[in-house]
N, C-alpha and C positions, 0 to 999 in steps of 0.2 A: 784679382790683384796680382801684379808678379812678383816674384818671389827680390825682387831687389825693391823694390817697394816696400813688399813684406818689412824686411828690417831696413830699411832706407838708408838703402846704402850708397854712397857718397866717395866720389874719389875726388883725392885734393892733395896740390905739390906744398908741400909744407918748405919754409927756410930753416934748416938744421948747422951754427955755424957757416952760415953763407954756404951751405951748398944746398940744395933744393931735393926736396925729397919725394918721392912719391906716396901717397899713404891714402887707407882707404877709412870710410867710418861710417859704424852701422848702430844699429839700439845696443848692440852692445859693446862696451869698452875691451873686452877680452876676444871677443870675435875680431873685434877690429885688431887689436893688437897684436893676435895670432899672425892672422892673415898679413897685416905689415911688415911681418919681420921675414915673410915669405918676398924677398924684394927682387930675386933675380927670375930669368923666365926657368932655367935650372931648377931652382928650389919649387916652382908652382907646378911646373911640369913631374916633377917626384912626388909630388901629393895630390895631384890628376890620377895618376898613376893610380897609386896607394887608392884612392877612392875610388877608381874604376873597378879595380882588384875586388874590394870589396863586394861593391852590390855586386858584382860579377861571379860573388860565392867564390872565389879562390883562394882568398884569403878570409879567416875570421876579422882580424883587426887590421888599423892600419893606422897610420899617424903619425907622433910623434914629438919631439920638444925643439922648438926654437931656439936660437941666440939667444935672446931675453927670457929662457926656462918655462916658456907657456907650453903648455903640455895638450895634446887632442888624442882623443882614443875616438876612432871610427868603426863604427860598426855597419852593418847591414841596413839599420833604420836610423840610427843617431849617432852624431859625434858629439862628444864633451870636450867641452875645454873647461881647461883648468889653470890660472893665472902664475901657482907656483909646484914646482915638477918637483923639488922637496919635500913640500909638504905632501903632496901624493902622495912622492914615496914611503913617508912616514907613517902613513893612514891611510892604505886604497879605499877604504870606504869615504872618504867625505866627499860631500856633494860639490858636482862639477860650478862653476864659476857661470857657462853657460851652455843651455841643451838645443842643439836644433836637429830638425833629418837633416840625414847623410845627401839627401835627394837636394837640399836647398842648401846646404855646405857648398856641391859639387856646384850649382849654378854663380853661387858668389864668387865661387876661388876663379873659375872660367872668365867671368866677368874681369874679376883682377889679372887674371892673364891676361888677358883682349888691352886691358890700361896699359900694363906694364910693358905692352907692345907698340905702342902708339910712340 
């Protein structure tokens, strides 16, 4: 099964105030959301980055908080996300919103690139 199957992932232009949006959606509402608010090729091309970096050992972490405060911490095997970068901050231990590998992050967000190309 491919990993866009895996979480079935789904791209669809949404009307936002009559403007037309691009947005993606997967099993999860917080993945999706992350990844949406990554809308320019800019923003997905810095977290390609950040994720190459990583499995690529040069960096320990990589990630970081969107527009809308979704928070992802990337590691070498798993990124978390986390829906509010507050409340992180309040508590680094509570549990992430949602866990997937680094390895099947990296193919989604690619995929979202490849859309937001088109």
């Amino acid at each position: 099964m491919s990993v866009l199957n895996q979480y079935k992932v789904k791209f669809v232009v949404r009307n936002l105030f009559n403007t037309n949006v691009k947005s993606i959606l997967t099993i999860s509402d917080m993945l999706s959301a992350y990844i949406t608010d990554l809308n320019t090729a800019n923003k997905v091309n810095q977290l390609l980055n950040d994720i190459t970096e990583v499995l690529n050992h040069i960096h320990p972490l990589g990630g970081g908080q969107t527009q809308s405060t979704y928070l992802a911490h990337i590691t070498a095997t798993e990124t978390k996300i986390y829906q509010d970068m507050e409340e992180w901050e309040e508590n680094n231990n509570i549990q992430p919103d949602f866990t997937l590998p680094t390895s099947d992050f990296k193919v989604i967000v690619e995929a979202w690139r490849d859309y937001l190309q088109q």
